[in-house]
PDB file of N, CA, C, O and CB in Angstrom:
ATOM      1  N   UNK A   1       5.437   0.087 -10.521  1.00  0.00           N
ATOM      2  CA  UNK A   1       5.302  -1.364 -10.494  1.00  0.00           C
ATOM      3  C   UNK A   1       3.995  -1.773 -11.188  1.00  0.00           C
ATOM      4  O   UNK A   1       2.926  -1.184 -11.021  1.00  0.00           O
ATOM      5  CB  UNK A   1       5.338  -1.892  -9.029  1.00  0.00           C
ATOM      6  N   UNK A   2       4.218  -3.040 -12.133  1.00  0.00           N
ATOM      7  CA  UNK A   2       2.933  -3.345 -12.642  1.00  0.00           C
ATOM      8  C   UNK A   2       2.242  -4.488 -11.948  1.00  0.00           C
ATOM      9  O   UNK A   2       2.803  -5.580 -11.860  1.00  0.00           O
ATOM     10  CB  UNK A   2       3.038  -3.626 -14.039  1.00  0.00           C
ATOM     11  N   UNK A   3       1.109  -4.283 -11.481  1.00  0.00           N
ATOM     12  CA  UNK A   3       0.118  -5.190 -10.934  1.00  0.00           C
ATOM     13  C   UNK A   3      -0.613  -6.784 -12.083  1.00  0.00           C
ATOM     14  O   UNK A   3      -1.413  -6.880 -13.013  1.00  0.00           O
ATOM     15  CB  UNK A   3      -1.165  -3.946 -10.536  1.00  0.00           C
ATOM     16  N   UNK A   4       0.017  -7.482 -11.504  1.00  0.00           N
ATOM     17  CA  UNK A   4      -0.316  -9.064 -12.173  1.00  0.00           C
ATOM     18  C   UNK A   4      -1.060  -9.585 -11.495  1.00  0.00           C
ATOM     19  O   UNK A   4      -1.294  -9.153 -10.366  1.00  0.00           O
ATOM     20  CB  UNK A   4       0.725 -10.103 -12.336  1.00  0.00           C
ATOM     21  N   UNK A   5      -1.668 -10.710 -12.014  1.00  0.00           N
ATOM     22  CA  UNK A   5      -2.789 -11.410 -10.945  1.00  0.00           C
ATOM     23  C   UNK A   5      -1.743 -12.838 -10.264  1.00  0.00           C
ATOM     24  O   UNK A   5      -1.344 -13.760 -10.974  1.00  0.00           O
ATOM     25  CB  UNK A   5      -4.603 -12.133 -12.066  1.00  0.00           C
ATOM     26  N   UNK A   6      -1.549 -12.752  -9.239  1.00  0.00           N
ATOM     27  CA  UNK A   6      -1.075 -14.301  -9.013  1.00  0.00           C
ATOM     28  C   UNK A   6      -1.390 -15.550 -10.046  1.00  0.00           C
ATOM     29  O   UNK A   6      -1.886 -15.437 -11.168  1.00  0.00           O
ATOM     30  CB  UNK A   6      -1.731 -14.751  -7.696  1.00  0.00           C
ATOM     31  N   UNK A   7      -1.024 -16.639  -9.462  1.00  0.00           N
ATOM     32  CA  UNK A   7      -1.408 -17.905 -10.287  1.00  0.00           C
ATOM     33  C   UNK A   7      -2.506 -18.558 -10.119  1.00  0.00           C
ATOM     34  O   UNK A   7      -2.935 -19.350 -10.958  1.00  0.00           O
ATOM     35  CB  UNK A   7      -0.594 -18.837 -10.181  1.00  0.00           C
ATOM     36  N   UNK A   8      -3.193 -18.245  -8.798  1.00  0.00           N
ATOM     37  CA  UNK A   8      -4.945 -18.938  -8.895  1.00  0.00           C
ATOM     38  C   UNK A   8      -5.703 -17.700  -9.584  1.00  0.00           C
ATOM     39  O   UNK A   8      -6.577 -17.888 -10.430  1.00  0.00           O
ATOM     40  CB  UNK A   8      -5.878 -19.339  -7.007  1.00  0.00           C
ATOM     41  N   UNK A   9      -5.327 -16.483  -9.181  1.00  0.00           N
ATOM     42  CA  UNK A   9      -6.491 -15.367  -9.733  1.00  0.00           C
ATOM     43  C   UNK A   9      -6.308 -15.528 -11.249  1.00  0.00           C
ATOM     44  O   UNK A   9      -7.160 -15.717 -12.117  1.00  0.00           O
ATOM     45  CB  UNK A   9      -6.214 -13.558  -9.217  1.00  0.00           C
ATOM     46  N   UNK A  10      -4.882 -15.395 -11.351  1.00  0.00           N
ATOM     47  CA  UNK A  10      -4.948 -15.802 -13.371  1.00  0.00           C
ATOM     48  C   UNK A  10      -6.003 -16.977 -13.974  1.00  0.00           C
ATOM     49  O   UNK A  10      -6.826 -16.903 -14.887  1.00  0.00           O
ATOM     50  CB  UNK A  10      -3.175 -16.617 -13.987  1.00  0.00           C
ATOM     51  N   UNK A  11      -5.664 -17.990 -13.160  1.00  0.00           N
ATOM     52  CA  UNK A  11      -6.339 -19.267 -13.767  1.00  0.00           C
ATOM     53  C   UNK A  11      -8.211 -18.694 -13.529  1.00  0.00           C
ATOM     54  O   UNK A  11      -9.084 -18.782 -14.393  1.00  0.00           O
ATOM     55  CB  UNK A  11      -5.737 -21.057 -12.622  1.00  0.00           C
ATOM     56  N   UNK A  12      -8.349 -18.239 -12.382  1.00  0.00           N
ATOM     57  CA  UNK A  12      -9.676 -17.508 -12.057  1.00  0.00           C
ATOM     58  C   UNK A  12     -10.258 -16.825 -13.468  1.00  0.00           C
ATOM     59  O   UNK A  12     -11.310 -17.009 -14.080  1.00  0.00           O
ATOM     60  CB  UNK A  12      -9.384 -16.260 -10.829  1.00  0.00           C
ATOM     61  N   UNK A  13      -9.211 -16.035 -13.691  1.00  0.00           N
ATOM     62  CA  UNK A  13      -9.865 -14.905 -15.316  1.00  0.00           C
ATOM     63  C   UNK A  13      -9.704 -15.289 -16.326  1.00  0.00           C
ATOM     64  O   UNK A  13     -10.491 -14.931 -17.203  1.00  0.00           O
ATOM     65  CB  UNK A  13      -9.296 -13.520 -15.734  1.00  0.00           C
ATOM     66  N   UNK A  14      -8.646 -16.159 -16.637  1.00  0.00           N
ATOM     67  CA  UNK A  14      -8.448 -16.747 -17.484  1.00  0.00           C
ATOM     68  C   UNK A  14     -10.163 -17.659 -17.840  1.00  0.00           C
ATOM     69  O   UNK A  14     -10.752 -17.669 -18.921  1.00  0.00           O
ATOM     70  CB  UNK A  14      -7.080 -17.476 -17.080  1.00  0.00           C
ATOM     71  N   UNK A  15     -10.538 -18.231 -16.737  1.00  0.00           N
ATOM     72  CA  UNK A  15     -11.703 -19.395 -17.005  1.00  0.00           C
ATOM     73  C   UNK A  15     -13.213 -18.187 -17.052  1.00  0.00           C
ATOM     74  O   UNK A  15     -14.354 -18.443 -17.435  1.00  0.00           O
ATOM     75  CB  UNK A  15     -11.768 -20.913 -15.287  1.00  0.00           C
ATOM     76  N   UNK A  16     -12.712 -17.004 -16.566  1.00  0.00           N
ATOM     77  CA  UNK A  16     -14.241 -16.162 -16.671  1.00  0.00           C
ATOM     78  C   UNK A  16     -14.100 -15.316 -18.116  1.00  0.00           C
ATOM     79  O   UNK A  16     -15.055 -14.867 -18.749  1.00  0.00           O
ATOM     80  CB  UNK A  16     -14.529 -14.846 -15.127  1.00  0.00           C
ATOM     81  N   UNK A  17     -12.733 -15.207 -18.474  1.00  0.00           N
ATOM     82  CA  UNK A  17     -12.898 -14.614 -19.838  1.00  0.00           C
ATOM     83  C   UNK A  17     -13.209 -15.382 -21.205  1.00  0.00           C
ATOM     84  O   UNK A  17     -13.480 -14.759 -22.232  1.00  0.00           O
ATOM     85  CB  UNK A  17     -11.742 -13.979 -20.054  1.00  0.00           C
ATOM     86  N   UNK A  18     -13.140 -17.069 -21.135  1.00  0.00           N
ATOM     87  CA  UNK A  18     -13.255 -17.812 -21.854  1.00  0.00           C
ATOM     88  C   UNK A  18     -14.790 -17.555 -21.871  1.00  0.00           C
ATOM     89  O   UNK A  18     -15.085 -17.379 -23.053  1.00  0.00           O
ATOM     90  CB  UNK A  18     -12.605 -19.014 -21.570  1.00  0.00           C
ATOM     91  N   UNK A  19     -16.210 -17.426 -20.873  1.00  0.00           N
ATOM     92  CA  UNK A  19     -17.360 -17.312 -20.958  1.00  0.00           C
ATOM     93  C   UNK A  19     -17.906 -16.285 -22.252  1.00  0.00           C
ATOM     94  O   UNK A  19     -17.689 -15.073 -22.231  1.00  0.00           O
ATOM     95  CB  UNK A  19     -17.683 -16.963 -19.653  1.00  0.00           C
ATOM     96  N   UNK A  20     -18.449 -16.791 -23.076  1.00  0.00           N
ATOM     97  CA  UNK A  20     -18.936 -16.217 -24.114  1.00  0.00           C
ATOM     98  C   UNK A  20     -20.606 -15.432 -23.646  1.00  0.00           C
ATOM     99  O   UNK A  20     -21.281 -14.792 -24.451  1.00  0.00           O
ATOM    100  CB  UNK A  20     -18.940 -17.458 -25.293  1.00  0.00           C
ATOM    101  N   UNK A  21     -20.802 -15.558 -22.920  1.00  0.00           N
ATOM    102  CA  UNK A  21     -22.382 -15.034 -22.484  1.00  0.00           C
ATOM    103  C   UNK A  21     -22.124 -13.796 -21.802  1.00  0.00           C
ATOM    104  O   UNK A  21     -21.168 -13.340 -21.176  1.00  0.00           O
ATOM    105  CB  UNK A  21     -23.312 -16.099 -21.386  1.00  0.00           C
ATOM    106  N   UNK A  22     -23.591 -13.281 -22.205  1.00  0.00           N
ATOM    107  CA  UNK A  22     -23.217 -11.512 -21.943  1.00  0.00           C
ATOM    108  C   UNK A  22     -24.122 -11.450 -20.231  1.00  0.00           C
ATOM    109  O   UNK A  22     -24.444 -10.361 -19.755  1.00  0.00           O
ATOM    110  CB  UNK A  22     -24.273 -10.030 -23.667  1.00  0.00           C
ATOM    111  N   UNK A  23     -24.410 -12.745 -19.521  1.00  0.00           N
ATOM    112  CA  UNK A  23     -24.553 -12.458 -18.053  1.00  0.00           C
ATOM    113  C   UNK A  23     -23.221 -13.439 -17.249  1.00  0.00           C
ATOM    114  O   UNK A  23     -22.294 -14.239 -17.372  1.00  0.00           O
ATOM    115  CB  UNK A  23     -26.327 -12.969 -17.511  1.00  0.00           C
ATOM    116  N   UNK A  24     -23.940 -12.708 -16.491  1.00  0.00           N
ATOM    117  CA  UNK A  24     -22.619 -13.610 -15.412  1.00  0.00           C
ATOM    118  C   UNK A  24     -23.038 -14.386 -14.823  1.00  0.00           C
ATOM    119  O   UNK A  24     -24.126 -14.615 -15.352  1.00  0.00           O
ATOM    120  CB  UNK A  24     -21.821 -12.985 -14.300  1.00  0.00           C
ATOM    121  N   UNK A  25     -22.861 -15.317 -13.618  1.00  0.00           N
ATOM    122  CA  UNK A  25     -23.790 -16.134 -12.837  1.00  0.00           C
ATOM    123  C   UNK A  25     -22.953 -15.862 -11.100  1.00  0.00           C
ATOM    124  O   UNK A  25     -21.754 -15.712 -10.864  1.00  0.00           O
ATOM    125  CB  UNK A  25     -23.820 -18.068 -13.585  1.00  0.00           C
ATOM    126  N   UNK A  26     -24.061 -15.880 -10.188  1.00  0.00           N
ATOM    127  CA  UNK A  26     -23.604 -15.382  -8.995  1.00  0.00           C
ATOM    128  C   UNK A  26     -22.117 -15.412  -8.519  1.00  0.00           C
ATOM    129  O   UNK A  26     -21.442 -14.511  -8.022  1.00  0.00           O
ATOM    130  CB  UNK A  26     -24.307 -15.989  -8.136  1.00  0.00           C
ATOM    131  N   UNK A  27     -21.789 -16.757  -8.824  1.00  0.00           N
ATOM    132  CA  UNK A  27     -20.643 -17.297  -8.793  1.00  0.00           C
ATOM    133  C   UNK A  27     -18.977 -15.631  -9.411  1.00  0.00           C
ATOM    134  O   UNK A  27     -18.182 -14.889  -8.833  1.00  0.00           O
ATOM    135  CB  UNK A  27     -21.057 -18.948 -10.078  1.00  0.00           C
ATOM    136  N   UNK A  28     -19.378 -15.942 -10.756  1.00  0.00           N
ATOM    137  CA  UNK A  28     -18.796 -15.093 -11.212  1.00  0.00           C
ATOM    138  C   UNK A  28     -18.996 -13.283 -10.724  1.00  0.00           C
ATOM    139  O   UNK A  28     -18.234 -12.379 -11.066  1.00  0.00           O
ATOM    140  CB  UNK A  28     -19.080 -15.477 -12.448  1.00  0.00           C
ATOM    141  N   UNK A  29     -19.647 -13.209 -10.268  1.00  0.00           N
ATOM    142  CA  UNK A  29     -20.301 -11.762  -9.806  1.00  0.00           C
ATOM    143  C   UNK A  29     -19.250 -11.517  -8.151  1.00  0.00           C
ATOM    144  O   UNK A  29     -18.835 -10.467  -7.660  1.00  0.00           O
ATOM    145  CB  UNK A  29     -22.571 -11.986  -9.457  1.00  0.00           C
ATOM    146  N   UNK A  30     -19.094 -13.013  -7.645  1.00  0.00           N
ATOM    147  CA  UNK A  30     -18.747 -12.576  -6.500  1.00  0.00           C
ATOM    148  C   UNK A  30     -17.318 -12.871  -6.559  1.00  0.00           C
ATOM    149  O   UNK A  30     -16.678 -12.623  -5.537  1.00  0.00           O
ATOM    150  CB  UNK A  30     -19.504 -13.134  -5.393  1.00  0.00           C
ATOM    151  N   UNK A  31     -16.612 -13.422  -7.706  1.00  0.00           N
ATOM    152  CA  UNK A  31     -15.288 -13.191  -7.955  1.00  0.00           C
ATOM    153  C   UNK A  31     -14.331 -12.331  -8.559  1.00  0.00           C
ATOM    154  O   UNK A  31     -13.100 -12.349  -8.561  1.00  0.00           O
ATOM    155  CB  UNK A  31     -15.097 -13.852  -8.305  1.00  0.00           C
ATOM    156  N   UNK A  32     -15.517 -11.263  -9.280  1.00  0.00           N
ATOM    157  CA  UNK A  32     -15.590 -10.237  -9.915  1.00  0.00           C
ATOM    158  C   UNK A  32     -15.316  -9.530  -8.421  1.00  0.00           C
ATOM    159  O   UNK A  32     -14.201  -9.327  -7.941  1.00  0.00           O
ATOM    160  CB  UNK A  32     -16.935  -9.999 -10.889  1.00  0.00           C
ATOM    161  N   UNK A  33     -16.259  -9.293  -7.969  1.00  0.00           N
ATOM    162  CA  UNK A  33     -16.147  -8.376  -6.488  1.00  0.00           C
ATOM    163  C   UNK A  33     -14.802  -8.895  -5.669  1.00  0.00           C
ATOM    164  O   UNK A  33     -14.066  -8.027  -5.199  1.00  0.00           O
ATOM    165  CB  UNK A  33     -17.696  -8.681  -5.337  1.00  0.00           C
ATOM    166  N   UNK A  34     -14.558  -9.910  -5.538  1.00  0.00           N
ATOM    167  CA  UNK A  34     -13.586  -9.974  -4.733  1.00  0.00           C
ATOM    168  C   UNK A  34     -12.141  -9.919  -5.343  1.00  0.00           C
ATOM    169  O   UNK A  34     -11.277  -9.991  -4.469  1.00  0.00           O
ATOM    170  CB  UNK A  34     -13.812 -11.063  -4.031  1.00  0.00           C
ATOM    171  N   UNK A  35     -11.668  -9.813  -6.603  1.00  0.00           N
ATOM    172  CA  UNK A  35     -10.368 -10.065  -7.031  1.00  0.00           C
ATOM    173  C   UNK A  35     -10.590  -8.931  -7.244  1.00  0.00           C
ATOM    174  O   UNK A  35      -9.461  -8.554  -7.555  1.00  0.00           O
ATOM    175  CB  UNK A  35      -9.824 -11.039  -7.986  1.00  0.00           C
ATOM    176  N   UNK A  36     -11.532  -7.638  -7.349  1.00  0.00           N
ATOM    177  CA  UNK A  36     -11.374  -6.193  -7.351  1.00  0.00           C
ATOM    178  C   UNK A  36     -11.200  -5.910  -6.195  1.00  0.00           C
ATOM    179  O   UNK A  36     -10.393  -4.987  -6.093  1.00  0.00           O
ATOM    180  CB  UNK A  36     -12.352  -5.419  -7.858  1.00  0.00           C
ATOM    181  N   UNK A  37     -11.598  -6.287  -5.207  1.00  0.00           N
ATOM    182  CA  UNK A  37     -11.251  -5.767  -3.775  1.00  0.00           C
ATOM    183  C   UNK A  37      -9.903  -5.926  -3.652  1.00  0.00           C
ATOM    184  O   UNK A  37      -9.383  -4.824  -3.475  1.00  0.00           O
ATOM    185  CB  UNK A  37     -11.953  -6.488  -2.586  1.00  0.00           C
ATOM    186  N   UNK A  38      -9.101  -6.825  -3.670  1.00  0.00           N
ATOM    187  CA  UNK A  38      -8.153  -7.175  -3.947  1.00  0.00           C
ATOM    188  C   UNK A  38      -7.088  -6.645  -4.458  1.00  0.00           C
ATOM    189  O   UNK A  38      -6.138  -6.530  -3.683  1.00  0.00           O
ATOM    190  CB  UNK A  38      -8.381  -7.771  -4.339  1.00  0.00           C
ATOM    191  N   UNK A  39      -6.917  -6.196  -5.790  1.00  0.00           N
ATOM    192  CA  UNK A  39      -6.024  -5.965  -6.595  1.00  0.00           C
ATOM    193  C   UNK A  39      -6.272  -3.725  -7.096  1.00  0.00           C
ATOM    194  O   UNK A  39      -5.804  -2.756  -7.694  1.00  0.00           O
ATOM    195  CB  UNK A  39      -6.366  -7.422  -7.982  1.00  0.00           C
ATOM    196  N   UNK A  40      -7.424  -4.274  -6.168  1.00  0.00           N
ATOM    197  CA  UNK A  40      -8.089  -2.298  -6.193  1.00  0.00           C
ATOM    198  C   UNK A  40      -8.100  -1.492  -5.198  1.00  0.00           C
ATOM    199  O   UNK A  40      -8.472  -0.319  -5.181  1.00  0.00           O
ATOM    200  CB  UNK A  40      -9.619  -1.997  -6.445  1.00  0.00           C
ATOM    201  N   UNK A  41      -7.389  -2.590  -3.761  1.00  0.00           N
ATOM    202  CA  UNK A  41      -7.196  -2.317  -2.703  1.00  0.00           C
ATOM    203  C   UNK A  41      -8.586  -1.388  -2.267  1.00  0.00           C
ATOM    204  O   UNK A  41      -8.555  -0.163  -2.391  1.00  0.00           O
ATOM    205  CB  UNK A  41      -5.830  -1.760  -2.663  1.00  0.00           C
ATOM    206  N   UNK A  42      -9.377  -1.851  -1.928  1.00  0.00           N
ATOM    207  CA  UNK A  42     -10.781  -1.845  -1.282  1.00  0.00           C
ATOM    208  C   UNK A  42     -11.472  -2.623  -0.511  1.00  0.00           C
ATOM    209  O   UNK A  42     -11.305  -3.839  -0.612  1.00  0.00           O
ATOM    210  CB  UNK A  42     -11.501  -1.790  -1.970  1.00  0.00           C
ATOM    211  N   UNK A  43     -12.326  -2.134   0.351  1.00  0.00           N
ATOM    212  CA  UNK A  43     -13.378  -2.858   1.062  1.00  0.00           C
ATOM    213  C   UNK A  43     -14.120  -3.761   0.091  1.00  0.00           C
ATOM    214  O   UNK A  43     -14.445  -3.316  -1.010  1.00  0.00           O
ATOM    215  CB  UNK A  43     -14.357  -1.878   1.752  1.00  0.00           C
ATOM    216  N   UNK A  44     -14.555  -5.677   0.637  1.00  0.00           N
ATOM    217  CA  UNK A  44     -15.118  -5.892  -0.472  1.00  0.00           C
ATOM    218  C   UNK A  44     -16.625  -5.378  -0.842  1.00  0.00           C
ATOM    219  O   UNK A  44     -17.351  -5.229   0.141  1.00  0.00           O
ATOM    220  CB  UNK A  44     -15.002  -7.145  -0.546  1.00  0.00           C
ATOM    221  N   UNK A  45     -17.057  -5.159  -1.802  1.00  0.00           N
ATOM    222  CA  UNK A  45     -18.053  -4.604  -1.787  1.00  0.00           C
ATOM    223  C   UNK A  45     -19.049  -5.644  -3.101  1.00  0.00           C
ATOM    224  O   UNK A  45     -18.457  -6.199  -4.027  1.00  0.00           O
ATOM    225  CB  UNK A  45     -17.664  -2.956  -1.992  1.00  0.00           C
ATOM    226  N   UNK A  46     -20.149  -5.707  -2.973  1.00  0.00           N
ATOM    227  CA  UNK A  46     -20.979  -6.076  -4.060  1.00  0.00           C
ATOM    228  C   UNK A  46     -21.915  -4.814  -4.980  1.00  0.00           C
ATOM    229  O   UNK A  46     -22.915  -4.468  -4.351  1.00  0.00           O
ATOM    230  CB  UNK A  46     -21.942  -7.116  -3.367  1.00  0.00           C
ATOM    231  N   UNK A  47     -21.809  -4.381  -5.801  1.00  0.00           N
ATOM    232  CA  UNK A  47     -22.437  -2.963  -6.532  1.00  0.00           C
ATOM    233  C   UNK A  47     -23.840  -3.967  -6.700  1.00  0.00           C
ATOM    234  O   UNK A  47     -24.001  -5.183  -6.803  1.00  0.00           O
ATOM    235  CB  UNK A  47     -21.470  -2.150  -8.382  1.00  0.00           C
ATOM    236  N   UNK A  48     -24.790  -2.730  -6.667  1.00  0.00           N
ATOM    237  CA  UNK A  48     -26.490  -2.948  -7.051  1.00  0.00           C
ATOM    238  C   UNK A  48     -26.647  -3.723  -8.381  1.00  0.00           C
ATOM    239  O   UNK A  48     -26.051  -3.410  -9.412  1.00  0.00           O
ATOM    240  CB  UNK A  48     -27.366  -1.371  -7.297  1.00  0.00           C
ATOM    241  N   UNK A  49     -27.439  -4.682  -8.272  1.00  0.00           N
ATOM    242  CA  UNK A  49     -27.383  -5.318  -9.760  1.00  0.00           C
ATOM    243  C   UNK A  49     -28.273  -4.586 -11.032  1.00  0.00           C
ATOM    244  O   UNK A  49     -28.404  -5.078 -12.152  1.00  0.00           O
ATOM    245  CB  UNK A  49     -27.976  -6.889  -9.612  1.00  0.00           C
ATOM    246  N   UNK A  50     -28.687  -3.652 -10.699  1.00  0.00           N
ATOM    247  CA  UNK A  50     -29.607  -3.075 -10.960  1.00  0.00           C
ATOM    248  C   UNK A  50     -29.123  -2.161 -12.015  1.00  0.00           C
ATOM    249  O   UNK A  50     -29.950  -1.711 -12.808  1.00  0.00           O
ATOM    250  CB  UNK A  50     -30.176  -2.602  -9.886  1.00  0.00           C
ATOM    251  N   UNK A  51     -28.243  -1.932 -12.086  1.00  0.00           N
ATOM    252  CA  UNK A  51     -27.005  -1.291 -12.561  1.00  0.00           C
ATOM    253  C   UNK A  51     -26.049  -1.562 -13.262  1.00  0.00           C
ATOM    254  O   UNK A  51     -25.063  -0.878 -12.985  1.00  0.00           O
ATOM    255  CB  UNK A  51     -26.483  -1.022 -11.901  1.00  0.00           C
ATOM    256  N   UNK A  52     -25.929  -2.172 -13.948  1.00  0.00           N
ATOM    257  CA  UNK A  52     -24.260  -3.105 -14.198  1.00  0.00           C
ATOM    258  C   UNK A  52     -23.271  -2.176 -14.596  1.00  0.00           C
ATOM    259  O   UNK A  52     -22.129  -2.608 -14.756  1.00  0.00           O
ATOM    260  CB  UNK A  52     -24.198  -4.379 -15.567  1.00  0.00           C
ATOM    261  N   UNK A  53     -23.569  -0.656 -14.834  1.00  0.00           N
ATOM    262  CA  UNK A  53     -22.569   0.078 -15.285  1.00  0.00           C
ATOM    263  C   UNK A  53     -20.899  -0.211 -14.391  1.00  0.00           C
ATOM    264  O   UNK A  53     -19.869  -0.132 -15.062  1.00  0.00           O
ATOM    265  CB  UNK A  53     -23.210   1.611 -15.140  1.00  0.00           C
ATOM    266  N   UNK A  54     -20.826  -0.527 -12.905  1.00  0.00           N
ATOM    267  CA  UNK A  54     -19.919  -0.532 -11.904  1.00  0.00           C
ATOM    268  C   UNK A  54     -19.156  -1.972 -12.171  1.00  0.00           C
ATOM    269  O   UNK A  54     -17.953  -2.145 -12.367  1.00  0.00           O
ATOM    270  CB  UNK A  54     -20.659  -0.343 -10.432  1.00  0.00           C
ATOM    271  N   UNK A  55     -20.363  -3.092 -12.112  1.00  0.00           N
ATOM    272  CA  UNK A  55     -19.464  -4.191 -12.238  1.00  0.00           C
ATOM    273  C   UNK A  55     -18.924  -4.379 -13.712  1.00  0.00           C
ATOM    274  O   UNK A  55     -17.817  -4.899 -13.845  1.00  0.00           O
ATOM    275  CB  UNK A  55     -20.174  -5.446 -11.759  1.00  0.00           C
ATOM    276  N   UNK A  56     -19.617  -3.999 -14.790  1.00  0.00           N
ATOM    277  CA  UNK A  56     -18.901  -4.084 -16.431  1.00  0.00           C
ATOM    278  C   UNK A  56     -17.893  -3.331 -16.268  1.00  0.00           C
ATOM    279  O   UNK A  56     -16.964  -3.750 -16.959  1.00  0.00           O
ATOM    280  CB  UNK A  56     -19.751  -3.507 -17.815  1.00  0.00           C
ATOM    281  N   UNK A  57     -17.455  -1.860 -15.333  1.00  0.00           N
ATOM    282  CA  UNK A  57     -16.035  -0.989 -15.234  1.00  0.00           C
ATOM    283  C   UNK A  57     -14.793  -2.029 -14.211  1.00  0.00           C
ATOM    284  O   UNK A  57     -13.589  -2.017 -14.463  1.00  0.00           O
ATOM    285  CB  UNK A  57     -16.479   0.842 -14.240  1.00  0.00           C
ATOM    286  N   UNK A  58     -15.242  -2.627 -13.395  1.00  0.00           N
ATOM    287  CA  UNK A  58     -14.769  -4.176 -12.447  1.00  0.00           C
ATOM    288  C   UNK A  58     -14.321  -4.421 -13.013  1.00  0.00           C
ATOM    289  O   UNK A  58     -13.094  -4.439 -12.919  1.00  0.00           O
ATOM    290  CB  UNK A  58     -15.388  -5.327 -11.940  1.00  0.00           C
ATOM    291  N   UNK A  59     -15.438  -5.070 -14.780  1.00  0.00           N
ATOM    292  CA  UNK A  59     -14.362  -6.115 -15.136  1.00  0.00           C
ATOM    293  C   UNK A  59     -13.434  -5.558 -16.219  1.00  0.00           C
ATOM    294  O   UNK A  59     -12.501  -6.174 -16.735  1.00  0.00           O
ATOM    295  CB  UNK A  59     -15.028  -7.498 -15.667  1.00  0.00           C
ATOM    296  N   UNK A  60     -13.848  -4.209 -16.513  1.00  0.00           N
ATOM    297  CA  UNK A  60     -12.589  -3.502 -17.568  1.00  0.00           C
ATOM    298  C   UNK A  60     -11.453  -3.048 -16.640  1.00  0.00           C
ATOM    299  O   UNK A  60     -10.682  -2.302 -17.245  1.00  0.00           O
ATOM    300  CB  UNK A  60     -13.148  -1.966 -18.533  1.00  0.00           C
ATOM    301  N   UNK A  61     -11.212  -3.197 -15.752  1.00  0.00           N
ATOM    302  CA  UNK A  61     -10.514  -2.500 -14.578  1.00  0.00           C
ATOM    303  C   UNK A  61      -9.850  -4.220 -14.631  1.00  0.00           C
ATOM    304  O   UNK A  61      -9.061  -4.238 -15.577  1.00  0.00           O
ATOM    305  CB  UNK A  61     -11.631  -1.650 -12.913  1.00  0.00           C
ATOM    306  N   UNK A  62      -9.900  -5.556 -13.988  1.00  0.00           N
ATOM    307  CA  UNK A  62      -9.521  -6.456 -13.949  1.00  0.00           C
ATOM    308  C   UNK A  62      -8.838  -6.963 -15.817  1.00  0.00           C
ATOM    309  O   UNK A  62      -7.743  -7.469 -16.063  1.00  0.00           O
ATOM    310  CB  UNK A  62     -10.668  -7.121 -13.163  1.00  0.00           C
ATOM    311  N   UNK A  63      -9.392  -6.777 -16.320  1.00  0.00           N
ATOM    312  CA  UNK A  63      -8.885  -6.511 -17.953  1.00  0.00           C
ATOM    313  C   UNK A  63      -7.845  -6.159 -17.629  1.00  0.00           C
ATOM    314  O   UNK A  63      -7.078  -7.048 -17.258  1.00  0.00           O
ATOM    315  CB  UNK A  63      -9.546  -5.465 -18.997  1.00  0.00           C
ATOM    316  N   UNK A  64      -7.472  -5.098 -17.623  1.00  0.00           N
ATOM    317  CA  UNK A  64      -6.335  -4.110 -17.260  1.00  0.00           C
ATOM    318  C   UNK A  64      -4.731  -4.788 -16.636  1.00  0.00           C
ATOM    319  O   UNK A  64      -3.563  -4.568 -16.958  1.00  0.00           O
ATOM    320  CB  UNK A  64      -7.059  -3.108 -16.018  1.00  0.00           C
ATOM    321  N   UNK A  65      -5.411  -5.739 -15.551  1.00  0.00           N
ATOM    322  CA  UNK A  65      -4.156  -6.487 -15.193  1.00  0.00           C
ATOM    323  C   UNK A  65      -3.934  -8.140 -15.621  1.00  0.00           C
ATOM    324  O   UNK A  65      -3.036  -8.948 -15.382  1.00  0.00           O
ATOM    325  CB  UNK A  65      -4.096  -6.377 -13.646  1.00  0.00           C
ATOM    326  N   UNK A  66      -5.344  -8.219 -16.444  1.00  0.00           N
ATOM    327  CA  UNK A  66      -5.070  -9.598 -16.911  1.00  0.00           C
ATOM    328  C   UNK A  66      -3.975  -9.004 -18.522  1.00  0.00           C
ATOM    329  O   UNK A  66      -3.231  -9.899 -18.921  1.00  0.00           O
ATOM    330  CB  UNK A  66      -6.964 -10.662 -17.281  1.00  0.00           C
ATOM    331  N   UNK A  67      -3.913  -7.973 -19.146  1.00  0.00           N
ATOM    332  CA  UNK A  67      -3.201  -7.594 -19.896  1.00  0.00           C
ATOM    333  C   UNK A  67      -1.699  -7.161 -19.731  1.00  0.00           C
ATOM    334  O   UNK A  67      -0.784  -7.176 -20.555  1.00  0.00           O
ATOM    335  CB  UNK A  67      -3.834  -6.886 -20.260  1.00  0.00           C
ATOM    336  N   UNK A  68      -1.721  -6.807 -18.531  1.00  0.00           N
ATOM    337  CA  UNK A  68      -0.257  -6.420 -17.726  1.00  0.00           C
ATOM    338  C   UNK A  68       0.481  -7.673 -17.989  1.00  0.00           C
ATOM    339  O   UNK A  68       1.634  -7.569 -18.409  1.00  0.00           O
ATOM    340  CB  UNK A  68      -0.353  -6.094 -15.891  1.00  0.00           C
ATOM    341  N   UNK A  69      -0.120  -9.048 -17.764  1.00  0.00           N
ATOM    342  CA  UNK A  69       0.356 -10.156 -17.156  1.00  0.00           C
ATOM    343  C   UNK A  69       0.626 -10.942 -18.644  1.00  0.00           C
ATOM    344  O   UNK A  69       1.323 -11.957 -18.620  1.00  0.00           O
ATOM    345  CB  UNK A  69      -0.758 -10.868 -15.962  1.00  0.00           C
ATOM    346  N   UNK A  70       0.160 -10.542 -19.722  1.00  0.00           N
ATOM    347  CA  UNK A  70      -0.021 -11.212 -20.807  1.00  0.00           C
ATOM    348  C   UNK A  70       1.146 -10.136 -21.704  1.00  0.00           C
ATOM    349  O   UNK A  70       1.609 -10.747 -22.667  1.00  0.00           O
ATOM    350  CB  UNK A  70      -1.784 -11.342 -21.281  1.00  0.00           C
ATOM    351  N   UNK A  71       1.468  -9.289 -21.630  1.00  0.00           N
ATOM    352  CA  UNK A  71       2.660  -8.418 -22.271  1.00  0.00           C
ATOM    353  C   UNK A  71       3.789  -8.925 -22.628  1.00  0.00           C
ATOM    354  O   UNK A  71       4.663  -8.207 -23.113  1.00  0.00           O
ATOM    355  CB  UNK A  71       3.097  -7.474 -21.516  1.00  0.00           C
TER     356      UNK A  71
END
């Protein structure tokens, strides 16, 4: 089975992939975390910011089913 985002989470990525800037803003950080908890079936979790290697794989991982949905 292929994993799609519903119709608010679409409209959700749809409006964070339109962002042309290479930071995010809290906002986006914690919708990042939560539509991965979600769709990655996990505890929600927030990764160290200190780091972005985890949340930039988040959002290639959320990529993944915003492309499922666009096929």
């Amino acid at each position: 089975m292929v994993t799609k985002f519903n119709n608010n989470d679409k409209k959700l990525w749809s409006e964070f992939r339109l962002q042309k800037s290479n930071t995010i803003s809290r906002v986006e950080f914690r919708t990042i975390c939560l539509l991965h908890s979600q769709y990655y079936q996990h505890k929600y979790a927030e990764p160290c910011v200190c780091n972005p290697h985890k949340i930039n794989q988040w959002i290639k991982d959320l990529n993944i089913i915003w492309d499922n949905g666009v096929k």
